[in-house]
C-alpha positions in Angstrom: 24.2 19.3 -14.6 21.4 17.0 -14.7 17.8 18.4 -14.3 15.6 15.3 -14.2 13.8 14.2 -10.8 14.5 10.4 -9.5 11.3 9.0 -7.7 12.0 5.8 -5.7 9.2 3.8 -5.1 6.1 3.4 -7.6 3.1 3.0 -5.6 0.8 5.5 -5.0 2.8 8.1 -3.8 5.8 8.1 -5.9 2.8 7.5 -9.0 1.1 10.3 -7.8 4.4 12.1 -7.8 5.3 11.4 -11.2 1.9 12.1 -12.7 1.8 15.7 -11.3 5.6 16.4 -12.1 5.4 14.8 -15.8 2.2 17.2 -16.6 4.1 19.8 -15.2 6.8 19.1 -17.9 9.6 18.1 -15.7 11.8 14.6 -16.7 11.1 12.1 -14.5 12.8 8.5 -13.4 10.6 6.1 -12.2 12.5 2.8 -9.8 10.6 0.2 -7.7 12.2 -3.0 -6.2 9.1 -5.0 -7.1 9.3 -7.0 -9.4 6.1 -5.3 -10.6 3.0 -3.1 -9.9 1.5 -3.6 -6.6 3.7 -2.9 -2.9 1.1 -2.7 -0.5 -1.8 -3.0 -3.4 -0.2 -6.1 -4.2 -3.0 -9.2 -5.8 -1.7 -12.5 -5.3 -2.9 -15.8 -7.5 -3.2 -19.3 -6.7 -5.0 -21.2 -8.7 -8.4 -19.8 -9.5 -8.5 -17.8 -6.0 -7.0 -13.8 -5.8 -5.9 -12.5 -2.7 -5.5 -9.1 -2.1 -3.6 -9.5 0.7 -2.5 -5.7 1.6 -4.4 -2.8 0.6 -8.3 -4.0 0.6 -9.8 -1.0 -0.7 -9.6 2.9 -1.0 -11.6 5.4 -0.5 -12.0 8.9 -2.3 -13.1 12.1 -0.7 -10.0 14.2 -1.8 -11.3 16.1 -5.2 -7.7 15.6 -6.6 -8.0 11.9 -5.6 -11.7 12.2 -7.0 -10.5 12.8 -10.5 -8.1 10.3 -10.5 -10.9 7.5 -9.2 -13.2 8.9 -12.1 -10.5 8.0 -14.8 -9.4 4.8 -13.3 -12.9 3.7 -13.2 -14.1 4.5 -17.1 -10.5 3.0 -17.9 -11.7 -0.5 -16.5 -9.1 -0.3 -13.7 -11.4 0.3 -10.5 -14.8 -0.2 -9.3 -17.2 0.7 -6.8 -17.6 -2.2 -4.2 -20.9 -2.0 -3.2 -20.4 -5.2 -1.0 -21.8 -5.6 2.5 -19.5 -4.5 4.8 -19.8 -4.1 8.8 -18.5 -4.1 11.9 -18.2 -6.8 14.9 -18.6 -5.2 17.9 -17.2 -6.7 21.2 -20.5 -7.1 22.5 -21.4 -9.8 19.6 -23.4 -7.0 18.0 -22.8 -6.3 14.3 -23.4 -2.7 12.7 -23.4 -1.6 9.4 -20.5 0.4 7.6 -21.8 2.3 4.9 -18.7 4.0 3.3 -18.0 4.7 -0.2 -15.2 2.3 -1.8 -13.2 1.4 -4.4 -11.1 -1.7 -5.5 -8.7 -2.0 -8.5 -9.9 -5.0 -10.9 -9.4 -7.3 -11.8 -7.0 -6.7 -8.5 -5.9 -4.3 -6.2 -2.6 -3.8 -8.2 -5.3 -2.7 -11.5 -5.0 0.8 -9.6 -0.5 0.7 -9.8 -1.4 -0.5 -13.5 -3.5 2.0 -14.3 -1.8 5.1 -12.6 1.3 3.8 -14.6 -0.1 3.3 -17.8 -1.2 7.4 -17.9 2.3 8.2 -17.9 4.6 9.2 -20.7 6.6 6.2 -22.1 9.9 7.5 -21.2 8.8 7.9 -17.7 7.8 4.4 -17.2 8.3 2.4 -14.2 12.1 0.3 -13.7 10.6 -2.7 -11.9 13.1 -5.1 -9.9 15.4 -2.1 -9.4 16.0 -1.0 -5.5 17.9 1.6 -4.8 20.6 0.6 -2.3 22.2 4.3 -2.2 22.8 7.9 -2.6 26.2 9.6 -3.0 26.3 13.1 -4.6 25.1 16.5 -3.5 22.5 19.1 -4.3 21.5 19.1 -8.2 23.5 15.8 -8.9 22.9 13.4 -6.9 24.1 9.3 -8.2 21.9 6.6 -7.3 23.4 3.1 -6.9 21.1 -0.2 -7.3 21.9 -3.4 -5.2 24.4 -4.7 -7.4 26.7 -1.7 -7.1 25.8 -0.5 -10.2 24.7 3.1 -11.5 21.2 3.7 -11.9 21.9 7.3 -13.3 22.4 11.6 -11.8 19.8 13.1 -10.8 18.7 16.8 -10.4 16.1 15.9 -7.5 15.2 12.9 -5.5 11.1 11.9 -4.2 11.7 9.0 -1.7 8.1 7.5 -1.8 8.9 4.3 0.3 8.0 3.6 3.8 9.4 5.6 6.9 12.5 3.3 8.0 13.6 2.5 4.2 13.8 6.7 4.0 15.8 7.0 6.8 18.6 4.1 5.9 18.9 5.6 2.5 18.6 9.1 3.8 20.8 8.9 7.1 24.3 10.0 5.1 23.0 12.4 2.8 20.2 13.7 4.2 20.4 13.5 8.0 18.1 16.2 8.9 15.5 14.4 6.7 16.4 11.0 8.1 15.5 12.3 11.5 11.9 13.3 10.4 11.0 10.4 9.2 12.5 8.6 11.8 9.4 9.8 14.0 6.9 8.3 12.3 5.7 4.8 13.7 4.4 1.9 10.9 3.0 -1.2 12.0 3.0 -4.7 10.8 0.6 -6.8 9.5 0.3 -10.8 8.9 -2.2 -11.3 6.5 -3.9 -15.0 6.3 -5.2 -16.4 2.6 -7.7 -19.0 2.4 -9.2 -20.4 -0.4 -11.6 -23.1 -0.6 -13.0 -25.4 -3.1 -16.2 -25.2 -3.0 -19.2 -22.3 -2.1 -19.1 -21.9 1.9 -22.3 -21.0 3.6 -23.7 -17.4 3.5 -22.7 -15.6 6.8 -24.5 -12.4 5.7 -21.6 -10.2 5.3 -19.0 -9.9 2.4 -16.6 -8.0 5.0 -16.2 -6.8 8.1 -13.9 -4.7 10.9 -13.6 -6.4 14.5 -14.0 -4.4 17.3 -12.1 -5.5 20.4 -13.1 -5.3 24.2 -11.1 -3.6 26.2 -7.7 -5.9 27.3 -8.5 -8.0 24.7 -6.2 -10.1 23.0 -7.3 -9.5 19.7 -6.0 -11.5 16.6 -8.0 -10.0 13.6 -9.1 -6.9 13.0 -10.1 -7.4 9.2 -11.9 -10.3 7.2 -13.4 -9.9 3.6 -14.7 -12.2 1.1 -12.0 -11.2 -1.9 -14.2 -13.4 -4.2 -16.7 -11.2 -3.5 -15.3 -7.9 -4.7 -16.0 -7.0 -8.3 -14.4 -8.8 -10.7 -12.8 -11.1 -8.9 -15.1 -14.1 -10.7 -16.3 -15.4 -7.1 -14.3 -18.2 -6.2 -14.2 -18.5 -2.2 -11.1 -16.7 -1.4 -10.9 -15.0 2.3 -8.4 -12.3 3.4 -7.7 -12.2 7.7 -5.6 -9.0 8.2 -4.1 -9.4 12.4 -4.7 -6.8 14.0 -1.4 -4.4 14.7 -1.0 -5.8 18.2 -1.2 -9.3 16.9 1.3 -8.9 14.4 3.6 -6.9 16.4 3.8 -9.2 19.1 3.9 -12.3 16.4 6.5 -10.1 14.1 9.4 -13.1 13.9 7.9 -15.8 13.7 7.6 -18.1 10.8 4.3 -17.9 8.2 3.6 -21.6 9.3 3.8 -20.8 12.7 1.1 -18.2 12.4 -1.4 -19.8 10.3 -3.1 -21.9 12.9 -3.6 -19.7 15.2 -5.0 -16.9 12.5 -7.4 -19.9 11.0 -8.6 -20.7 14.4 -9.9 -17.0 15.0 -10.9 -16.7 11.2 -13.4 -19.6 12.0 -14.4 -18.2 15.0 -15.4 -15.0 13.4 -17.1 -16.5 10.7 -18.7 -19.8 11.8 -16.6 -21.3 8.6 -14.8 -24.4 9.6 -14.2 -26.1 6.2 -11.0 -26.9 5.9 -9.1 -24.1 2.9 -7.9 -26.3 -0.1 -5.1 -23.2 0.2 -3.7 -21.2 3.2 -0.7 -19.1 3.1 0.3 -15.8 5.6 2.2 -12.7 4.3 4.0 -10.3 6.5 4.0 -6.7 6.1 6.5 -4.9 7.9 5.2 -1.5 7.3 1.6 -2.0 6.5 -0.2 0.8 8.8 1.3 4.2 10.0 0.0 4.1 13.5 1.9 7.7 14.0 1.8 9.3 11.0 3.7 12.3 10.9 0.6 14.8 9.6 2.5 17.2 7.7 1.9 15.7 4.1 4.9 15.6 2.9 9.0 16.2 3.7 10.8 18.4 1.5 14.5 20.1 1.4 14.7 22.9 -1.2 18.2 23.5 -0.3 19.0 19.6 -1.1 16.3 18.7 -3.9 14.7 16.1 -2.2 10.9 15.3 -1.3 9.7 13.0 0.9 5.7 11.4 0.4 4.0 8.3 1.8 0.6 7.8 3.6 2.6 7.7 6.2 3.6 11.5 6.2 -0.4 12.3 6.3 -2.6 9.9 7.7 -3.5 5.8 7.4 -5.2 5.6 4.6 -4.4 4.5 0.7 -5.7 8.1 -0.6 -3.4 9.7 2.0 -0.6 8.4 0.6 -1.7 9.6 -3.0 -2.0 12.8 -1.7 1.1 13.3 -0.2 2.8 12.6 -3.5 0.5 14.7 -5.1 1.3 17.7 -2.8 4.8 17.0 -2.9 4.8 17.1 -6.6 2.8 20.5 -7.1 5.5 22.2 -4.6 8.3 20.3 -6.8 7.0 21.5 -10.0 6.9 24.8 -9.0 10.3 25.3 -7.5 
């Protein structure tokens, strides 16, 4: 009967997962359809400009998390960013934001590499392999990739992936499960790049939250200078993240199609008019969990499967560790 543990998804969840269950001595499989480290922590490259386009930073006030952070950082994967963050109020004002943070370097995705690179070299993580489905029952459950092939029998099953991918590969097997998850709400997110070729003026901040008056129509809620961010090398490259709303209401339509109207509130916010020498949006269907479900984690002893996801606990990156983390110790010790 096969006895190892299948996690799907390798971000910071279903890493977190794996860390805790491999020090605990239990044989673990590791599949993530990207075609390598990053999901939502993803670092995209054009040219001499990186984006990170999801996951801007994290913060750490979990002990557990703590620890981790504290490796990552003498390792050369993360760094404090000390930048000068605030907040736009409605009213024009701007207020200070002074929160401890942390980026991966050289990009977000340094924190995926460096949570991966801890683990044993069996355990490592199958890139460019999604799980399309599960057949089987409790202690040997069969995972299938897209191509209708077998990815292998598993013992036990983590799902760290976000809410509605949990419930379409959970609604046959694991209905009850399916249901759970199917309560928790994620927004989108269109996220604008611009990069420009030369230095643009100083505005005073390197990032900053918008407020939004009540009624508002509110595009942005997010900008940041990602040139700015430790080791980034400092060439001008701005992040816009739209604000939930926004993106919701904008959900179909075509990255061209929202560009221009993203720009035009980017240079509104900013005072930056230049035109980019690169613009490009990305959509994130499940960026924020805007109704998370607060209980840290799903788990079935009866069936062997374990649910984890910031979106289980609360909107934030180190939630999302944690729930994996939590998952894992209850895992381990069943």
């Amino acid at each position: 009967m096969p006895h190892a543990i299948a996690i799907i998804g390798a971000g910071l969840a279903g890493l977190a997962a794996a860390r805790r269950l491999t020090a605990a001595g239990r044989a673990v499989s590791l599949f993530d359809k990207g075609r390598g480290p990053g999901g939502r922590l993803s670092t995209r490259r054009a040219g001499d400009w990186r984006f990170d386009h999801g996951g801007q930073f994290v913060t750490a006030r979990d002990p557990a998390f703590q620890a981790v952070m504290a490796g990552l950082l003498r390792a050369g994967h993360a760094a404090r960013w000390d930048g000068r963050i605030v907040r736009l109020e409605s009213d024009g004002g701007i207020s200070p934001h002074p929160v401890e943070r942390f980026v991966g370097t050289p990009g977000m995705n340094g924190l995926i590499h460096g949570l991966a690179a801890d683990l044993p070299a069996a355990c490592a993580p199958r890139w460019g392999t999604r799980v399309a489905a599960i057949s089987g029952g409790p202690g040997d459950w069969h995972l299938q990739g897209e191509d209708g092939g077998d990815l292998g029998h598993f013992g036990r099953l983590v799902l760290a992936i976000p809410a509605p991918q949990v419930v379409e590969l959970l609604r046959i097997p694991a209905p009850a499960l399916a249901e759970q998850a199917a309560a928790a709400i994620l927004a989108p997110c269109w996220a604008l790049m611009l990069g420009f070729a030369g230095p643009v003026p100083d505005i005073g901040w390197d990032a900053a939250f918008i407020a939004a008056a009540g009624g508002e129509d509110r595009p942005l809620s997010w900008i940041a200078h990602d040139g700015a961010k430790p080791g980034r090398g400092g060439a001008a490259s701005w992040v816009a993240h739209a604000s939930p709303d926004w993106s919701q209401r904008h959900l179909e339509e075509t990255a061209d199609q929202v560009t221009g109207p993203l720009r035009a509130a980017f240079a509104a916010a900013t005072g930056i008019d230049a035109a980019p020498a690169f613009i490009a949006a990305h959509r994130w269907r499940y960026a924020l969990p805007s109704r998370p479900l607060r209980d840290g984690f799903l788990f079935d002893e009866t069936l062997g499967i374990g649910v984890a996801g910031d979106w289980c606990l609360d909107a934030r990156a180190e939630a999302a560790f944690l729930s994996g983390h939590h998952l894992a110790g209850v895992m381990g010790a069943a």
